[in-house]
C-alpha positions in Angstrom: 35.5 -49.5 5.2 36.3 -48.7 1.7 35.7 -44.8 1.0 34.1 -43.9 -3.0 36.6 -40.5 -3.3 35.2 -39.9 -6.3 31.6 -40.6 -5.5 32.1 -38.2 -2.1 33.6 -35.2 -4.5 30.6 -35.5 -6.4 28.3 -35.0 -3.5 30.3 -32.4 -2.0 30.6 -30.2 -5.4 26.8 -31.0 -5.7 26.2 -29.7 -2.2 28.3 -26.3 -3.4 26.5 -25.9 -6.7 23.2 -26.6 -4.7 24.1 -23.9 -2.2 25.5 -21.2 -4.8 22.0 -21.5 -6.9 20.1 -21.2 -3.9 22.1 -17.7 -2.6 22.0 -16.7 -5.8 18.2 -17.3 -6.1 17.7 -15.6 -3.3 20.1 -12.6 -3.6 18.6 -11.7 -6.9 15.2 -10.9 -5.5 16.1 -7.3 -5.4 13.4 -6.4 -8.0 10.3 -4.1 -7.4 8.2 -3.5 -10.3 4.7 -1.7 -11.1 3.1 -3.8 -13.5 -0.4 -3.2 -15.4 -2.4 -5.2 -18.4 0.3 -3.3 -20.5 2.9 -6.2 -19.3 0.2 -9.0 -21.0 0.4 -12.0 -19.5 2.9 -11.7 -16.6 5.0 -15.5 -16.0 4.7 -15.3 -12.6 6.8 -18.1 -11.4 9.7 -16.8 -13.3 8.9 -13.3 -12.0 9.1 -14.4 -8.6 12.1 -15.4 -9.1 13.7 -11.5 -9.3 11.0 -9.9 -7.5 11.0 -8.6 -4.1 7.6 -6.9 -4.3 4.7 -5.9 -6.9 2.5 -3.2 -7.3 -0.7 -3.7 -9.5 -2.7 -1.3 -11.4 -6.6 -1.6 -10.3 -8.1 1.0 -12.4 -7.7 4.3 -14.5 -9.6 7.6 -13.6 -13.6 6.2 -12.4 -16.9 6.3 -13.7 -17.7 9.2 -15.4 -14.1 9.9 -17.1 -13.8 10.0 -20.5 -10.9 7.4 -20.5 -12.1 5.3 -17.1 -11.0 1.7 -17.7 -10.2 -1.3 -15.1 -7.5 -2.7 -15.9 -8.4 -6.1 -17.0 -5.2 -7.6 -16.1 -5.9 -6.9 -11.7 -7.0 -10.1 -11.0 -5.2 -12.5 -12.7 -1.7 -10.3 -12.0 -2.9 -10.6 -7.8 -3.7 -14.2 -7.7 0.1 -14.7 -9.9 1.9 -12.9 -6.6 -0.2 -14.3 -4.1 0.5 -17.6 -5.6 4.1 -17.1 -6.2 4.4 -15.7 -2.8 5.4 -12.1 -4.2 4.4 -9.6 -1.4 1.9 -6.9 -3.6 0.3 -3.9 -3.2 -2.3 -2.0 -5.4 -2.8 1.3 -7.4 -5.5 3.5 -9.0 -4.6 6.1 -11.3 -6.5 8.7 -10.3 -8.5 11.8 -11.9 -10.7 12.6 -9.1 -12.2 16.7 -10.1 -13.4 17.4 -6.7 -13.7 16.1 -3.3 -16.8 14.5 -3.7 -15.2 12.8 -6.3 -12.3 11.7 -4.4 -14.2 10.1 -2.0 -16.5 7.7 -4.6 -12.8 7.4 -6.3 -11.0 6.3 -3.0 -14.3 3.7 -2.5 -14.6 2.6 -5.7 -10.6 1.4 -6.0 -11.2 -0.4 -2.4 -13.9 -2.5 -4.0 -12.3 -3.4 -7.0 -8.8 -4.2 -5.2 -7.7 -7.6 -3.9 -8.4 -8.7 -0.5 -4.6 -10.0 -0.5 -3.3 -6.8 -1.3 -0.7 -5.6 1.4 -1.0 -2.0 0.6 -3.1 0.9 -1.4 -1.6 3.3 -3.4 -3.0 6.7 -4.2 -1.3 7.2 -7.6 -2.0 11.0 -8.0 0.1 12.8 -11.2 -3.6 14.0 -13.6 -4.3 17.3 -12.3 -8.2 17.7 -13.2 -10.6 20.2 -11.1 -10.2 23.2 -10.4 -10.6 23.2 -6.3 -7.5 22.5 -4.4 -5.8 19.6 -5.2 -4.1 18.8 -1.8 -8.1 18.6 -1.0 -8.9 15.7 -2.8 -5.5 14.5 -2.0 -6.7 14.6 1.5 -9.9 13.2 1.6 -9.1 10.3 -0.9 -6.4 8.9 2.1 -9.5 10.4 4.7 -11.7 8.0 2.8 -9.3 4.8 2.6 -8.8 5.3 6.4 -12.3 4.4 7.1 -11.8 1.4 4.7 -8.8 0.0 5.7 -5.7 -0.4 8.2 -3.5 -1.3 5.6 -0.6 1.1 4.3 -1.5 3.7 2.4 1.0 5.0 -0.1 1.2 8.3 -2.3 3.0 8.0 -5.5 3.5 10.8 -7.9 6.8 12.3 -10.1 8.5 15.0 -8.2 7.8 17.8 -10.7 3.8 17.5 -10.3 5.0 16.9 -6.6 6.7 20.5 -6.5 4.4 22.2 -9.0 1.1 21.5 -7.3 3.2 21.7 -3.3 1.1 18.4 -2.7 1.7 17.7 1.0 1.4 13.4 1.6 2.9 13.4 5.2 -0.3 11.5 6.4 0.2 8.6 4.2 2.1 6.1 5.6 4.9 6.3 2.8 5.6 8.3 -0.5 6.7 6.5 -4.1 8.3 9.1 -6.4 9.0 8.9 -9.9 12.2 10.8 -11.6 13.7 9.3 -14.4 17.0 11.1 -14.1 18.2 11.7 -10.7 17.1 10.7 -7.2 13.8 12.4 -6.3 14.6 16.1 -4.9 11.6 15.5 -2.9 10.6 13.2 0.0 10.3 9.5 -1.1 10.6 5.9 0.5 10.6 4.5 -3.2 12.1 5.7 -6.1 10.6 5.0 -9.7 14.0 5.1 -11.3 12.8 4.3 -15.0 10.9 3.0 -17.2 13.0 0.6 -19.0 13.7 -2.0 -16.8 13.7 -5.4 -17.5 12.1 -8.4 -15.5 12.0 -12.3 -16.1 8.5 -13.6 -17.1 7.3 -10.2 -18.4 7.7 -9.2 -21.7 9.0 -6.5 -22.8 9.9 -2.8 -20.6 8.5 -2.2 -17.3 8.8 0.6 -14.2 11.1 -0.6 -11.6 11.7 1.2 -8.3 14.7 1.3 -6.0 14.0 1.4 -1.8 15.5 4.8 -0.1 14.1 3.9 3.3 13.5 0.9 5.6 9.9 2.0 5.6 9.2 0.2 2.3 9.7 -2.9 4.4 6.5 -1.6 6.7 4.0 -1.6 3.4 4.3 -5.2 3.0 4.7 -6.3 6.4 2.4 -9.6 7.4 1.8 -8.6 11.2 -1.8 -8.5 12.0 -2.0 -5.0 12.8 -2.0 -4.5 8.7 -3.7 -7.6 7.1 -6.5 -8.4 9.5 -8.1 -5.3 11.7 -9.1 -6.1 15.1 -11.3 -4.0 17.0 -13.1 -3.6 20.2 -17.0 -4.2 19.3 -18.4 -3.5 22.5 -17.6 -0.7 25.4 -15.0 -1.4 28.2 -16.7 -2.6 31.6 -14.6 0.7 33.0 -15.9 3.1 29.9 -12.3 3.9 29.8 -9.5 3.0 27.1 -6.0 4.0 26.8 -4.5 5.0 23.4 -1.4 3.0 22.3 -0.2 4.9 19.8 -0.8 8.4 18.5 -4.1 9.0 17.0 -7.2 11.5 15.7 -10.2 12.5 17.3 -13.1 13.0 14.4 -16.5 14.7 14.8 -18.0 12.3 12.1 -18.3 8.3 12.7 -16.4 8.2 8.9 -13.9 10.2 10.1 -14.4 13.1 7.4 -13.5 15.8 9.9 -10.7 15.7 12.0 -10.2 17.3 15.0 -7.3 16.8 16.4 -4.4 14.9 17.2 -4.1 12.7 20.7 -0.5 11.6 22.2 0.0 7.9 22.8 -0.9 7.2 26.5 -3.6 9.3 26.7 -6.6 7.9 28.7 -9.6 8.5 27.1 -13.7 8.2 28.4 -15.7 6.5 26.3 -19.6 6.2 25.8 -20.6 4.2 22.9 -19.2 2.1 20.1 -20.2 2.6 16.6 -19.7 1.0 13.1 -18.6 3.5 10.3 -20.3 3.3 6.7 -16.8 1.0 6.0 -18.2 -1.4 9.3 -14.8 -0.3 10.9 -15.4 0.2 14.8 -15.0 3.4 16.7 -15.2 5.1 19.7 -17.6 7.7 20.9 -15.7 9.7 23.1 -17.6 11.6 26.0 -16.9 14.9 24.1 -18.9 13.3 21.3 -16.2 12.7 18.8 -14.6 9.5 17.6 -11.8 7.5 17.1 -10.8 4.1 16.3 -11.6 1.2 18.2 -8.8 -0.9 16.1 -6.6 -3.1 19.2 -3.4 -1.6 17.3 -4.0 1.5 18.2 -5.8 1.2 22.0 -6.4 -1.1 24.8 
């Protein structure tokens, strides 16, 4: 059998070159940019070719501000990283005035966000009424949990952060802009600057750097985040177990919490209910409610 050295080297250094373009490819997908209708029109395959994960603007402020726009780049920048396979989540700029306002605010930003999103981000730096801002802060996420079981993220920059002493431990993760330094403040994601550069979008762009493995969490494709599955109709024993830890509410659209119940707790329960979101809950024989998502009991 006569062996073609040559024609073997060839396949070999082909095999190497095919192998280092493909690490490469994937190594440089280290990338996390926030990106609005102020990129234009976004190249997404080339993007996903750096990014790791997106976040998309939905809308600025709500009906009734002055400067209330939805940003008409939303859909077409969500259907680029779905197609593209670039993990996303979703923003609103908010400039909520009161609580009231918070809530339409929070309902308003679910609507207009993409089904495909992987996580909501409460993007909270426009200080506007003059009630307490950690109120509105509160029932914005209070709102969105009635929505959704996805993520939910607090971004701001750490000197609104520290001047305001916002308190976001109840999100599910914090996104922290400082320009200079590493955030003095708690954050799982660090806007590092505004400068940054990405292939396929033209011009500057926010980039952010990961501090802790709960970034990973946001985007996560288990079922317990993209699809909700609940318990639509009572136990035959009127009795559940909670899985993980979880709040009582006095309202159906949990508005009012009550308090806080440990995992493994085994809990009565008289009716099931539909909130003004159509997420399921409990009715607990003390009258109060919690969720009937399977995540979270059995």
């Amino acid at each position: 059998m006569t062996i073609n050295f040559k024609k073997v080297a060839g396949l070999f250094m082909g095999a190497i070159a095919a192998f280092t373009l493909g690490t490469t490819a994937y190594a440089s997908k280290t990338k996390i940019a926030d990106v609005s209708q102020y990129q234009g029109n976004i190249n997404w395959s080339k993007a996903s070719k750096e990014l790791k994960m997106a976040i998309i603007r939905v809308q600025h402020g709500d009906n009734g501000d002055a400067d209330f726009s939805i940003d008409t780049k939303k859909d077409v920048n969500a259907a680029g990283a779905y197609k593209y396979k670039v993990p996303f989540g979703q923003y609103g700029y908010a400039e909520f005035s009161s609580v009231a306002d918070a809530k339409k605010e929070a309902r308003d930003f679910y609507k207009r966000s993409s089904k495909n999103a992987r996580f909501y981000v409460l993007d909270n730096e426009h200080r506007k009424g003059k009630g307490s801002e950690q109120s509105y802060v509160n029932a914005w996420l209070s709102t969105m949990r009635s929505l959704t079981n996805k993520p939910l993220v607090y971004y701001s920059y750490q000197n609104y952060v520290n001047t305001y002493k916002i308190n976001y431990s109840k999100f599910d993760g914090s996104w922290i802009a400082n320009y200079s330094t590493k955030p003095n403040v708690k954050a799982d994601l660090w806007q590092y600057t505004s400068t940054g550069r990405v292939s396929g979008i033209t011009g500057n762009v926010d980039l952010s750097r990961v501090l802790t493995s709960k970034v990973a969490n946001w985007y996560s494709t288990s079922s317990a985040h993209v699809t909700p599955s609940y318990f639509t109709n009572l136990p035959t024993s009127k009795k559940i177990t909670t899985t993980k830890a979880i709040y009582q509410y006095s309202d159906k659209n949990f508005k009012n919490r009550i308090k806080k119940v440990a995992a493994g707790t085994s809990l009565s329960v008289t009716n099931v209910v539909k909130s003004d979101g159509n997420a399921y809950r409990f009715q607990l024989a003390n009258g109060n409610y919690i969720t009937a998502n399977k995540s979270y009991v059995h």
